[in-house]
Every structure is written in structure tokens, then in C-alpha cells.
C-alpha positions in Angstrom: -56.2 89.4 -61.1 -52.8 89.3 -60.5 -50.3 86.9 -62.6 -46.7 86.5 -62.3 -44.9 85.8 -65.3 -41.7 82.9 -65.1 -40.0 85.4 -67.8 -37.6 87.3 -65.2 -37.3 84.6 -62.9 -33.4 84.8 -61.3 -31.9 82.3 -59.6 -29.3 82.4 -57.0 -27.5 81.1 -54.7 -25.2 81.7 -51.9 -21.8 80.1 -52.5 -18.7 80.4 -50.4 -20.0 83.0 -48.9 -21.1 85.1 -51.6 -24.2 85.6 -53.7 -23.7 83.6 -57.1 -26.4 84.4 -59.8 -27.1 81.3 -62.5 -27.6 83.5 -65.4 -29.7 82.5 -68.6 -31.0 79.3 -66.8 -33.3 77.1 -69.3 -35.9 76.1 -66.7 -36.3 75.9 -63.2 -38.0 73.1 -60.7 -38.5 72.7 -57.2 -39.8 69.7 -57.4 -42.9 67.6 -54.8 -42.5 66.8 -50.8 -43.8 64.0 -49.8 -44.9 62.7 -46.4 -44.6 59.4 -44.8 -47.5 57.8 -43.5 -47.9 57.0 -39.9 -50.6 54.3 -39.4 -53.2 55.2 -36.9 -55.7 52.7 -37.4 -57.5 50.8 -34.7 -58.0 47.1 -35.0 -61.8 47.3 -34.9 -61.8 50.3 -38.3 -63.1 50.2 -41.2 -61.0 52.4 -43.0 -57.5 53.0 -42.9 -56.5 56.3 -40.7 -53.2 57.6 -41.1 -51.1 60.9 -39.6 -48.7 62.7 -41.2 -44.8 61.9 -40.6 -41.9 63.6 -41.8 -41.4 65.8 -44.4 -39.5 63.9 -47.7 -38.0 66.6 -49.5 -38.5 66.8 -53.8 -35.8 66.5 -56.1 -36.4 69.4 -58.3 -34.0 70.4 -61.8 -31.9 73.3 -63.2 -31.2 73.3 -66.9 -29.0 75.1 -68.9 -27.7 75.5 -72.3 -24.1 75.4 -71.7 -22.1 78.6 -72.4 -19.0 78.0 -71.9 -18.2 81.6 -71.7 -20.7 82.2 -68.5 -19.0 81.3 -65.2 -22.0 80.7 -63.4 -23.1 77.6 -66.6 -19.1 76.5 -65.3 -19.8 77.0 -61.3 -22.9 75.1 -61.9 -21.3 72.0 -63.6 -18.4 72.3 -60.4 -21.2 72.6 -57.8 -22.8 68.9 -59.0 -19.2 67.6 -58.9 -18.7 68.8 -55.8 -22.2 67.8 -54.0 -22.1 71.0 -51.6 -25.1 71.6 -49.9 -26.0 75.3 -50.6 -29.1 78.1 -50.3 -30.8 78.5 -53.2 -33.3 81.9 -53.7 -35.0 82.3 -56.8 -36.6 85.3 -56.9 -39.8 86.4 -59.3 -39.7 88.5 -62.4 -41.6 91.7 -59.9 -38.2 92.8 -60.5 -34.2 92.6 -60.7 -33.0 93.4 -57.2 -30.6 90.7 -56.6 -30.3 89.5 -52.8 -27.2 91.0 -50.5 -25.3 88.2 -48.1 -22.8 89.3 -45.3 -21.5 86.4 -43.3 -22.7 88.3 -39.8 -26.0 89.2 -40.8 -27.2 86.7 -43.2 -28.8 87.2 -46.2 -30.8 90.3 -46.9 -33.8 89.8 -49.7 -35.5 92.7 -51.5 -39.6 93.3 -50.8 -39.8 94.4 -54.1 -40.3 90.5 -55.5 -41.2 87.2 -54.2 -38.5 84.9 -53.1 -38.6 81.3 -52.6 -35.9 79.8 -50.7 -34.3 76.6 -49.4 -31.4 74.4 -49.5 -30.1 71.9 -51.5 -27.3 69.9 -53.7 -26.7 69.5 -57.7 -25.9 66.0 -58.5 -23.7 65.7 -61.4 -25.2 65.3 -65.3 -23.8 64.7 -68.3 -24.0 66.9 -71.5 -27.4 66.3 -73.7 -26.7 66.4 -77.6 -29.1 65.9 -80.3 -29.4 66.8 -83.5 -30.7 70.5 -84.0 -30.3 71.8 -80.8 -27.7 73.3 -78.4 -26.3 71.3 -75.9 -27.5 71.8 -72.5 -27.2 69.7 -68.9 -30.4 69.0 -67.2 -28.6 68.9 -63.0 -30.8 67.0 -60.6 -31.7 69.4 -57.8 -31.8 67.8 -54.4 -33.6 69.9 -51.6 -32.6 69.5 -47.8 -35.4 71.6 -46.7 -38.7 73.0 -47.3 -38.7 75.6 -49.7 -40.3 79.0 -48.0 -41.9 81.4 -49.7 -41.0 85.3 -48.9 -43.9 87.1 -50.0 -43.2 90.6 -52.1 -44.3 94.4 -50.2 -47.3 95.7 -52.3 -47.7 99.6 -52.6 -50.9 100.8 -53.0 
């Protein structure tokens, strides 16, 4: 039985065309879709029937202790103020091979570890402070899209 631990977990992004890695992130969240609701129902039912409609994508969350001496706790905090839509790929603890981005080809994940990918916005937070702890931003994370799962190669 095969479990994948969140320990490991990296998250990046690509950012003016360049892949950014958010190091030391606190916790990570995609966040729910939701659909709308397309009645179907004929007058003479005696249920409800509905289809599906559009896809609503969640609102997921980075947090972070702030370090003030990591640029990518600083890019983070300058991403939310800016509202720039960017990908996102967080890729599983399987291993550390960071993904490669060239602006002809795209970006270039590794087998070696499940990515999941989409895009998205930070919307800006404020600083959390409370006694006996560090203080850390919790950023809203808004997805545009889906988020798509890259499944890992397994070796036998």
C-alpha cells in the first residue's frame, strides 16, 4: 500500500518567465471546485433533476512563517500585491527534482514525482502575530483553472 507523505512537498511556480521555488512553506491548499446547477426538471417530476454547469474554481491557501531573509517568503508577499495570475506546480515528496521552464518549450516536469498543476493569484494578507508564536501570512490562493494531476513513472 502505497502512501505519500506531505513532508517533501515543493512548491513552485513559474514567475516572469522563470521557475520560482517557495521554500519552507507552512502548509499548502488547493482548495474545492464547485459546479453550478443547471435545472433539468420537467414540470410533471417528482424530484428535482439537475446537470452539471461550469466548473467554479476553489480558493485554496499558502502559509508561511515569514523569513525575512528568504526571497521567495518576499516574492510571495509582492506576488499578492501584485494579483498576477501565475502556474503553480507543487510537486510530491517522491523526490527533489525541481521542474525546468524555457519560454519556447514550456515547462518540463520530472517523472520521478507527482505534480499537480494549475493557475492562479495570491491576494494580499496581512501579518498574523500572537503571543508564542512566529509570525507568519496565511495568502488566499485563487485558482483560474482545474488543478491537473501529472502522475509519477513507477520502476519496477
Amino acid at each position: 500500500m502505497a502512501r505519500i507523505k506531505a513532508q517533501g512537498t515543493q512548491v513552485f511556480a513559474v514567475v516572469d518567465g522563470a521557475v520560482v521555488r517557495f521554500s519552507c512553506p507552512k502548509a499548502f491548499s488547493f482548495g474545492e471546485d464547485a459546479f453550478t446547477k443547471i435545472d433539468a426538471t420537467c414540470l410533471d417530476a417528482d424530484t428535482k433533476d439537475y446537470e452539471r454547469g461550469l466548473r467554479d474554481p476553489g480558493e485554496g491557501s499558502i502559509q508561511i512563517d515569514l523569513d525575512d531573509e528568504n526571497a521567495s517568503h518576499l516574492q510571495l508577499i509582492e506576488l499578492a500585491d501584485s494579483g498576477e495570475k501565475i502556474e503553480w506546480y507543487v510537486g510530491s515528496s517522491h523526490s527533489k527534482a525541481p521542474p525546468t521552464y524555457e519560454a519556447v518549450s514550456g515547462i518540463e516536469l520530472p517523472e520521478d514525482r507527482i505534480w499537480w498543476s494549475f493557475k492562479g493569484y495570491l491576494n494580499p494578507s496581512a501579518p498574523t502575530t500572537e503571543q508564542d508564536t512566529l509570525v507568519s501570512y496565511t495568502f488566499t490562493l485563487v485558482r483560474t483553472s482545474k488543478v491537473v494531476t501529472t502522475p509519477r513513472t513507477v520502476t519496477s
